[in-house]
DSSP file (Angstrom, degrees, kcal/mol; ACC not computed):
  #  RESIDUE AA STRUCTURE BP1 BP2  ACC     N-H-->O    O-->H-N    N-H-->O    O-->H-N    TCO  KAPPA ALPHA  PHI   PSI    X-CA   Y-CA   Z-CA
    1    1 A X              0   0    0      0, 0.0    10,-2.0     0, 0.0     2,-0.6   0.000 360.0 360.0 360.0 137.0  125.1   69.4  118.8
    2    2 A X  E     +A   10   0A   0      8,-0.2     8,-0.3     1,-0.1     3,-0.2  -0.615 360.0 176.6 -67.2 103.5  126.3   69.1  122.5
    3    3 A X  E    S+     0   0A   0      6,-1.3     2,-0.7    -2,-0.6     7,-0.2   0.856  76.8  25.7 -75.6 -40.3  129.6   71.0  123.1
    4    4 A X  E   > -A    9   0A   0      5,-2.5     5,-1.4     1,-0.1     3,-0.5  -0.925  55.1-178.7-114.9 111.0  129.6   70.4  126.5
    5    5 A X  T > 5S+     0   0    0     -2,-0.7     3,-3.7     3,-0.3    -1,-0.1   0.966  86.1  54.7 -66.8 -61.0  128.0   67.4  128.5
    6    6 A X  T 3 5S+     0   0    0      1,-0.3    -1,-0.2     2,-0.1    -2,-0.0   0.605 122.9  23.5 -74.7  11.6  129.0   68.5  131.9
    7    7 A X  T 3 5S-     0   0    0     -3,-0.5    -1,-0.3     2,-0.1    -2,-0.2  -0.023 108.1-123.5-137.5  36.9  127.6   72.1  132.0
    8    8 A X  T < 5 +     0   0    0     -3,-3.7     2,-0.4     1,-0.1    -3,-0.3   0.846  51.0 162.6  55.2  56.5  124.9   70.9  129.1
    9    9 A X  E   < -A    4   0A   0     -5,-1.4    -5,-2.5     3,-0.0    -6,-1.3  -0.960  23.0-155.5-128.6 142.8  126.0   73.7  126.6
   10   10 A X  E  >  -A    2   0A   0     -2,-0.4     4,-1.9    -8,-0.3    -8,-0.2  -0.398  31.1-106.8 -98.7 168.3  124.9   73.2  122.8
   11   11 A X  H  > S+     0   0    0    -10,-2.0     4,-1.9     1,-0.2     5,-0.2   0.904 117.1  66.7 -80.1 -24.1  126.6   74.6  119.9
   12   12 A X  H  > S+     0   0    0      2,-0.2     4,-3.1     1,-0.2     5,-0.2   0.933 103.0  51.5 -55.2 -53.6  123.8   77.2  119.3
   13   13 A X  H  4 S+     0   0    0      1,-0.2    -1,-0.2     2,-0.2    -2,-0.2   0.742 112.9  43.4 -65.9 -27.7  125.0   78.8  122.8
   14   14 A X  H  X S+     0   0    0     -4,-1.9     4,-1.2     2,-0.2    -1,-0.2   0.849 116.7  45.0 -86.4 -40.3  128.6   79.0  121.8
   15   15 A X  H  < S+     0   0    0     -4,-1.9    -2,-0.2     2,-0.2    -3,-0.2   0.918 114.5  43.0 -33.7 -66.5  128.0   80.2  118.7
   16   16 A X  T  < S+     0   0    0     -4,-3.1    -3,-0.2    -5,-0.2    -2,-0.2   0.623 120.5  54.4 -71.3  -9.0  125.1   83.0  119.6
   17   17 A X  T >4 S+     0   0    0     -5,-0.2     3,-4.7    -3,-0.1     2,-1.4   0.900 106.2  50.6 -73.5 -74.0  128.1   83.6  122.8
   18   18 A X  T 3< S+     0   0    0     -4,-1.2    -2,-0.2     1,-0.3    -1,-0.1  -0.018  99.5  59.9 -39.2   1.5  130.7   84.0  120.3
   19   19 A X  T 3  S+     0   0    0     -2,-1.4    -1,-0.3    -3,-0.1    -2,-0.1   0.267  94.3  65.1 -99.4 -12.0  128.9   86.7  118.2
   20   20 A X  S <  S-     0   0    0     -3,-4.7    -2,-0.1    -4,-0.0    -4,-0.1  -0.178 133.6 -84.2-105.4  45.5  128.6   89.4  121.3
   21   21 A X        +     0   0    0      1,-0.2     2,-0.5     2,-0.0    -3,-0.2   0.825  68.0 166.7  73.9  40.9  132.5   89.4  121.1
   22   22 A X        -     0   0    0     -5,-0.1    -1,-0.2     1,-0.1     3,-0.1  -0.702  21.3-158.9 -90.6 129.0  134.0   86.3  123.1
   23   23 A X        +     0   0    0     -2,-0.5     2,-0.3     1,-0.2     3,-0.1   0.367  66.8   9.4-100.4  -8.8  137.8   86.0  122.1
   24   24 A X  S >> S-     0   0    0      1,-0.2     3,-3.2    25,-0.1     4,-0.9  -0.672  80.4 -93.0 173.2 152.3  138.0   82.4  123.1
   25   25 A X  H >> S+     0   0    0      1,-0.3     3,-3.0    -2,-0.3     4,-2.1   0.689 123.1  53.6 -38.9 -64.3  136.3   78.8  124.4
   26   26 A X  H 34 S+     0   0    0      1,-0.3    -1,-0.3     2,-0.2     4,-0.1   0.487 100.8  50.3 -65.9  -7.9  137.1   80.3  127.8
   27   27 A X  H <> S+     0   0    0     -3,-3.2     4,-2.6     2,-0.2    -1,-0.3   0.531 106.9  59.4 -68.3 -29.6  135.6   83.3  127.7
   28   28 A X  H <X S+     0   0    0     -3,-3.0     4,-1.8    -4,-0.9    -2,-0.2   0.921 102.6  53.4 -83.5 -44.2  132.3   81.8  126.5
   29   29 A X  H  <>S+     0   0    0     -4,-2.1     5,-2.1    -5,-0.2    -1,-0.3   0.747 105.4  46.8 -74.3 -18.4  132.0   80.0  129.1
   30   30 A X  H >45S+     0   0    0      3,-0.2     3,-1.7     2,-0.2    -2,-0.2   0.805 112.3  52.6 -52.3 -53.8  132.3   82.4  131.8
   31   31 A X  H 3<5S+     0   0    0     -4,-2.6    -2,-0.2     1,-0.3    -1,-0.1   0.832 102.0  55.3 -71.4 -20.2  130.2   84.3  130.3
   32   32 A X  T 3<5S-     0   0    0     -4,-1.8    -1,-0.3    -5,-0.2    -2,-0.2   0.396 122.0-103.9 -95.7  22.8  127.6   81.7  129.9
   33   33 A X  T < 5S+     0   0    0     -3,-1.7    -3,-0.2     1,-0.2     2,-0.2   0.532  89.6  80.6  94.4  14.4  127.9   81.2  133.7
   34   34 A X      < -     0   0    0     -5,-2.1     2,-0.5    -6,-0.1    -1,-0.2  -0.717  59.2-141.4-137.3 177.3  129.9   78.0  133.7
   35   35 A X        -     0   0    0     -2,-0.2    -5,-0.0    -3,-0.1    -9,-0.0  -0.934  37.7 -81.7-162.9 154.9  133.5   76.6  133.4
   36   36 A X        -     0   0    0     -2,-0.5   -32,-0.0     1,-0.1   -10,-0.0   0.035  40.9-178.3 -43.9 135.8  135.1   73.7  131.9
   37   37 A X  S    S+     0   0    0     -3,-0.0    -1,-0.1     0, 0.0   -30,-0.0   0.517  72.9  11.0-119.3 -71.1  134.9   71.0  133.9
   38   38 A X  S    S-     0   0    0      1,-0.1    -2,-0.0     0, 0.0     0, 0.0   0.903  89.5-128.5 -82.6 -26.4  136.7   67.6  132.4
   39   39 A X  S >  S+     0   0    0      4,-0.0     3,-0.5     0, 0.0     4,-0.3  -0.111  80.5 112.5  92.3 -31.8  138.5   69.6  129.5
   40   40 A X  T >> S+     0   0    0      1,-0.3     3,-0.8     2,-0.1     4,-0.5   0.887  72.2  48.3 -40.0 -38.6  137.2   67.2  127.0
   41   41 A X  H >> S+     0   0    0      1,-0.2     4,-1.7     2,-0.1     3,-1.3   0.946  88.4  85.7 -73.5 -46.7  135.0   69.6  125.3
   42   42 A X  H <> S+     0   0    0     -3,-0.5     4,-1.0     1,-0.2    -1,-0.2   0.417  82.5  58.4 -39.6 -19.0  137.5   72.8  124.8
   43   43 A X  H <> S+     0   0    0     -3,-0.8     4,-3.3    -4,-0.3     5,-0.3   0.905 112.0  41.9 -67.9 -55.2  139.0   71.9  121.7
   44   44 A X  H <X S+     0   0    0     -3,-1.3     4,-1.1    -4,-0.5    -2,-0.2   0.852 119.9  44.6 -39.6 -42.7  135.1   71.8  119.9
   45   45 A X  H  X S+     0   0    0     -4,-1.7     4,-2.3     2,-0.2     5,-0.3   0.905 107.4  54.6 -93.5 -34.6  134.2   75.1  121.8
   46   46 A X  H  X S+     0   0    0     -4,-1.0     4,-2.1    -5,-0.3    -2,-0.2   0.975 118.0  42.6 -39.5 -61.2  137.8   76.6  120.7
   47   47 A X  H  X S+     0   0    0     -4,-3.3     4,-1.0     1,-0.3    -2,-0.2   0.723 116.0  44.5 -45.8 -35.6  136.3   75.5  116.7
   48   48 A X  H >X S+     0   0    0     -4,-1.1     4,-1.3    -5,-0.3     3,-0.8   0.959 116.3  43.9 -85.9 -39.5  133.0   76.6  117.2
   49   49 A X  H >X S+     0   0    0     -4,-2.3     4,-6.1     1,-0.3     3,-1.4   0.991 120.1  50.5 -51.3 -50.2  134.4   80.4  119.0
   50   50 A X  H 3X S+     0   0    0     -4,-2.1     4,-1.0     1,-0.3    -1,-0.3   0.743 110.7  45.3 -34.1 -48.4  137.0   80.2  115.8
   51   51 A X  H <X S+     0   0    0     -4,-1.0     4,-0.8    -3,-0.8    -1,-0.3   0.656 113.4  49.5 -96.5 -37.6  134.2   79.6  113.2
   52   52 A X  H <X S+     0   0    0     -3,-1.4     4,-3.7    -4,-1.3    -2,-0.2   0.790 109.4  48.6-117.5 -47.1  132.0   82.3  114.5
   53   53 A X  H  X S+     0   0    0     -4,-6.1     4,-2.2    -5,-0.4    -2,-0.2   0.836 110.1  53.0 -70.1 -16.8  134.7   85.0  114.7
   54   54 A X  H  X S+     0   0    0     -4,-1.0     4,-1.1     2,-0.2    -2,-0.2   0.881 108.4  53.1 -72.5 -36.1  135.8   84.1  110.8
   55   55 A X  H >X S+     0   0    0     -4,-0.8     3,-3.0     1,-0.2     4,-1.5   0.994 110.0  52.3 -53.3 -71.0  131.7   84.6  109.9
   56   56 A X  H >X S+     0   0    0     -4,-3.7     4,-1.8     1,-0.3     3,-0.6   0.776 107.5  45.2 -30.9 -53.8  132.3   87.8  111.5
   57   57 A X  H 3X S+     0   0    0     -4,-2.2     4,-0.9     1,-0.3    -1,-0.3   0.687 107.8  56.5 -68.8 -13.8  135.3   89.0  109.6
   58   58 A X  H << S+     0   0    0     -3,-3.0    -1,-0.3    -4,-1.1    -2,-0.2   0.807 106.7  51.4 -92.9 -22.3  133.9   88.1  106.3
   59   59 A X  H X< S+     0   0    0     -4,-1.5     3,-3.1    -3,-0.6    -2,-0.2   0.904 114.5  47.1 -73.4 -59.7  130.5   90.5  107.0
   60   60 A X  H 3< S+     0   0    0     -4,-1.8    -1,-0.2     1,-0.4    -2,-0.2   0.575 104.5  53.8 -48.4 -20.9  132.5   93.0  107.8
   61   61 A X  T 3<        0   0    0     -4,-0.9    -1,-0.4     1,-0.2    -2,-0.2  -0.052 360.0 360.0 -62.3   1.7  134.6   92.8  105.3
   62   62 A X    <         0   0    0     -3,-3.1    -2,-0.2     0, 0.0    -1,-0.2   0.133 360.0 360.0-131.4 360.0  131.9   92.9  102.5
């Protein structure tokens, strides 16, 4: 699914950002070499960073 239009970023890229330790939408995108352009998208890419770090807490945790 497309998280972003205007810099073309899928949810697979925000997700696979958001496992090497990105703490939030706006980190992820920096690091994936871009930066929010309309805003529209940031709520989605906040959910997906969100989603990714809870996966996280639950391996570690077992």
């Amino acid at each position: 699914m497309i998280v972003c239009s205007c810099n073309a970023l899928n949810e697979v890229q925000v997700r696979e950002i958001a496992r090497t330790g990105v703490r939030c939408e706006r980190e992820a995108y920096a690091r994936l070499g871009c930066r929010p352009q309309c805003g529209q998208c940031l709520p989605f890419a906040r959910q997906v960073v969100q989603e990714e770090h809870g996966q996280m807490e639950l391996v570690s945790a077992a």
